[in-house]
C-alpha positions, 0 to 999 in steps of 0.5 A: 673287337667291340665297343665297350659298354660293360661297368668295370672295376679297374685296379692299379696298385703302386708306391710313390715311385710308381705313381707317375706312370699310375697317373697316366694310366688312370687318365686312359682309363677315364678317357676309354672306359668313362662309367668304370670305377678307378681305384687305387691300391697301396700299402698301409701308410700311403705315400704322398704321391700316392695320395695325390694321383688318388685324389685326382684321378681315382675314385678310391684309395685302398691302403693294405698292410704288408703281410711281411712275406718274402717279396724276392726283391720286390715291394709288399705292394705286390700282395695287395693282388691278393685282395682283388677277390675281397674287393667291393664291387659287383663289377668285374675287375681289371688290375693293372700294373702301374706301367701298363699304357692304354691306347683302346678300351678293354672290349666287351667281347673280352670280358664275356670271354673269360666270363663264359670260360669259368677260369679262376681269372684273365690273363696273358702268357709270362715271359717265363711261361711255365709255373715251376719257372716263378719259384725257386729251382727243384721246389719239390711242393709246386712239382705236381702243377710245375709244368701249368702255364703261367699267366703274367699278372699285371694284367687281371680280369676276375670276378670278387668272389668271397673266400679267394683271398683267404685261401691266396693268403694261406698259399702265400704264408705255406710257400714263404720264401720259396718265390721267384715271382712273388705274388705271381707265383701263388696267384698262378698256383692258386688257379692251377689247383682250381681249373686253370687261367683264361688265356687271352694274351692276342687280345689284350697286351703287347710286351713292350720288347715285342716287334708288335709295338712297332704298329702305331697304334699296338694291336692290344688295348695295353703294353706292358712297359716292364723293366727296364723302360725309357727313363721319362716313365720313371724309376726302372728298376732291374730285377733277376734276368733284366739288363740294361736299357741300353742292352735292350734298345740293341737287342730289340733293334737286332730282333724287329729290324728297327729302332724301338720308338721311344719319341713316340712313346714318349709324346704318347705319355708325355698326353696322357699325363696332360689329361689326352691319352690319345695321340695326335693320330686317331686311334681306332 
């Protein structure tokens, strides 16, 4: 891959129980990607930890209200993905979730990828791979596009572009309740209806339960430590179809034929929440 050199956007929406993993990925970000924009998303009002971590690490603080919708066991800070398209900027941008953890800058190359693509958005294959498997068993009103991949969005790369979020609004408040992944079932139905998503899921994250994060360095620039995770990157908490740390830590062990490396992740954060995303070996 490339060298990155293009101006981006980086988003990273979170609470205050989020905000340690926001911190040290917002660190990674101004390490790699040194003349990007960092701004950080909430809802309406910010909490404390939220305004602390903004003001040392990003450049701005975005607070949206929560529009109430149905969050199927989430918090309303999801729907502020909604606003990715109103956001002002000329740049692309990447939103991140909070626990996500960097090891290289996102290349050029990926992003005139999904540029030449025309796609909606960037992003990777969900763990639940079809669109009808993020809202609720039969939904007859998704049956049409059921069957479209569904990308996971906690890693996004789009364009703003006038008009998206209104209508990703509209879609929201028409399949109210109907949601299984929130914000991510009608990101994912919004680009069904309109040509379909970027895959790029080899070049850009690693699922933490992956054997692949056994490589030191990951071969992505991102892994996505979703729940449940080591208890030093904070609150994990277990949603639908999650089990418990101790479940997984023997079922990754079963899968890769070693242990997962929690030491190493855990100095590797334990870096970047000191200011150095990099670890004591040199990353490529």
């Amino acid at each position: 891959m490339n060298a990155a050199s293009l101006p981006l956007t980086f988003a990273v929406p979170f609470l205050d129980n989020y905000s340690r993993m926001a911190e040290a990925l917002g660190r990674s970000i101004r390490w790699f990607h040194p003349n990007s924009e960092l701004v950080a998303l909430t809802t309406t009002p910010a909490g404390s930890e939220v305004r602390k971590v903004a003001a040392r690490i990003y450049d701005d603080l975005i607070e949206y209200d929560d529009p109430g919708f149905d969050a199927a066991g989430y918090t309303g800070v999801v729907w502020t993905r909604l606003h990715l398209w109103d956001l002002p900027s000329t740049n692309p941008v990447v939103c991140l979730d909070a626990d996500m953890q960097m090891y290289r800058a996102l290349p050029d190359d990926v992003v005139t990828a999904w540029q030449s693509s025309g796609s909606i958005f960037g992003s990777f294959l969900d763990g639940m791979t079809r669109l009808e498997q993020h809202f609720v068993p039969g939904y007859e009103s998704v049956a049409a596009v059921g069957d479209a991949p569904a990308a996971c969005v906690a890693y996004l790369l789009l364009q703003p572009q006038s008009g998206v979020t209104d209508e990703l609004v509209d879609l929201a408040g028409s399949h109210e309740g109907r949601v299984i992944c929130p914000e991510q079932a009608i990101l994912n139905l919004y680009a069904a209806l309109h040509g379909g998503w970027f895959d790029q899921s080899s070049d850009t994250v690693t699922q933490s339960w992956s054997p692949a994060v056994l490589h030191d360095p990951p071969p992505t620039p991102f892994v996505h430590f979703g729940s449940p995770r080591p208890t030093f990157f904070g609150p994990s908490p277990l949603r639908q179809g999650d089990v418990e740390y101790s479940v997984f830590l023997r079922r990754f062990e079963e899968q890769a034929g070693a242990p997962f490396p929690v030491d190493r992740f855990r100095a590797e954060f334990e870096m970047r929440l000191l200011g150095h995303p990099l670890s004591e070996r040199s990353i490529p």
